[in-house]
C-alpha positions in Angstrom: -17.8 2.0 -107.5 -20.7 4.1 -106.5 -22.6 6.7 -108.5 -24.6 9.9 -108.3 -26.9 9.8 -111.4 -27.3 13.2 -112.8 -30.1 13.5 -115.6 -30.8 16.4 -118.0 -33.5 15.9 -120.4 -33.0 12.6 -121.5 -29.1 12.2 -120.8 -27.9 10.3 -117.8 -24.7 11.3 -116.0 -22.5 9.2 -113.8 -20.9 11.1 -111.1 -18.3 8.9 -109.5 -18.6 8.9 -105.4 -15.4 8.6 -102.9 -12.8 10.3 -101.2 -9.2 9.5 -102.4 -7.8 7.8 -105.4 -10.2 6.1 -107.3 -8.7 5.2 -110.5 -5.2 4.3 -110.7 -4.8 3.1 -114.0 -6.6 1.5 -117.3 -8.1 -1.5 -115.9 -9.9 1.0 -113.2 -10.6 3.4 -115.6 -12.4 0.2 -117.7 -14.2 -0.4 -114.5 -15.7 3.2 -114.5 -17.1 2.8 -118.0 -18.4 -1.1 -117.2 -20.0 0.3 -113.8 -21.5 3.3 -115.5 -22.9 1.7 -118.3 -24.3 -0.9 -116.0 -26.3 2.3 -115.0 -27.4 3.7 -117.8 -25.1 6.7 -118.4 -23.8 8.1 -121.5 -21.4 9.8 -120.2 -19.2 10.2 -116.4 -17.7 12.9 -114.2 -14.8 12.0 -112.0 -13.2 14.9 -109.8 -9.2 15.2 -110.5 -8.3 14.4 -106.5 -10.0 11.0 -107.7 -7.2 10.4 -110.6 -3.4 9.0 -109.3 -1.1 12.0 -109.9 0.6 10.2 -112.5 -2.8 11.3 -114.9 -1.7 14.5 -114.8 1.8 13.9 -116.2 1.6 13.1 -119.8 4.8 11.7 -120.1 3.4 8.5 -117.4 1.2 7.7 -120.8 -2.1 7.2 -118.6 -4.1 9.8 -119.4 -3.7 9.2 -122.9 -4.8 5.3 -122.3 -7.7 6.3 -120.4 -8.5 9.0 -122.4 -8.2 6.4 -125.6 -10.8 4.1 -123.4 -13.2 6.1 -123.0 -13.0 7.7 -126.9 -13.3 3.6 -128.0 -16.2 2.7 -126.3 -18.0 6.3 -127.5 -18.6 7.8 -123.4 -17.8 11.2 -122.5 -15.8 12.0 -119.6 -15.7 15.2 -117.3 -12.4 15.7 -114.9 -13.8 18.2 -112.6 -10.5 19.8 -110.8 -8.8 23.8 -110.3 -6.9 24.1 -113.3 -6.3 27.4 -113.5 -2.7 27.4 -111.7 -0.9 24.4 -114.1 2.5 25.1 -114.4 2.6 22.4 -117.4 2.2 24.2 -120.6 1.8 20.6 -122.1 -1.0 19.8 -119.8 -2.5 23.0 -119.9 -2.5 22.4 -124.2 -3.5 19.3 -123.5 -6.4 20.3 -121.8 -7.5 23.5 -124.2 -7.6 20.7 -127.1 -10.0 17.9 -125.3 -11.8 20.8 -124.2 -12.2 21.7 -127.9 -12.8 18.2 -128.8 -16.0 17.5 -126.5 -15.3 13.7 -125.6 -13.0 14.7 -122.5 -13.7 17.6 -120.7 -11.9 19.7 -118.1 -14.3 21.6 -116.0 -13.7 23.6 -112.7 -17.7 23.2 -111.9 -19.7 20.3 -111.1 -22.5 22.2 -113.5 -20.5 23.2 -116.2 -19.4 19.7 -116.1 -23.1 18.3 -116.6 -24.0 20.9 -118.8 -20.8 20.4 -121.6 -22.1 16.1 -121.4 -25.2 16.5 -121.9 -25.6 19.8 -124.7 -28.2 21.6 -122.0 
């Protein structure tokens, strides 16, 4: 997995890199935190056309075990994506109470993104 390292003040922010589905599933999703650990972030910002399409139907269950992940092992994560058109009522609850919670964010900007992790 490759990173861009975002820092503001003292917080360290992994941006994950690629085109295409990145993470599938928990085991990549575990991978993500390992990797970004490894490299000194606290927290890490994927982009939704990164995440399998099943993520984004609740019923799957993924979202909720990768959400759960990365809630366990204490690292933030920011989905950046156009969310502004969901037709899911669910996921668009869904999203207004993670967004309310501050561990899993749902961000339509890179910035806002790094700015909601890191408290700047």
């Amino acid at each position: 997995m490759e990173f861009e390292i975002h820092t503001a003040g003292a917080h360290r922010v992994a941006e994950l890199r690629g085109q295409g589905i990145l993470i599938r599933g928990t085991e990549d999703a575990v991978d993500l935190l390992g990797n970004a650990n490894f490299q000194g972030a606290e927290s890490v910002i994927v982009h939704s056309e990164q995440l399998h399409e099943d993520f984004f139907n609740l019923k799957s269950g993924i979202a909720g075990d990768i959400l759960q992940k990365f809630s366990n092992y204490h690292m933030k994560l920011a989905i950046v994506g156009d969310y502004k058109e969901l037709s899911s009522k669910s996921l668009r609850d869904f999203i207004y109470e993670s967004n309310k919670r501050k561990q899993i964010i749902f961000s339509a900007d890179l910035n806002e993104a790094i700015e909601q992790l890191t408290g700047t």
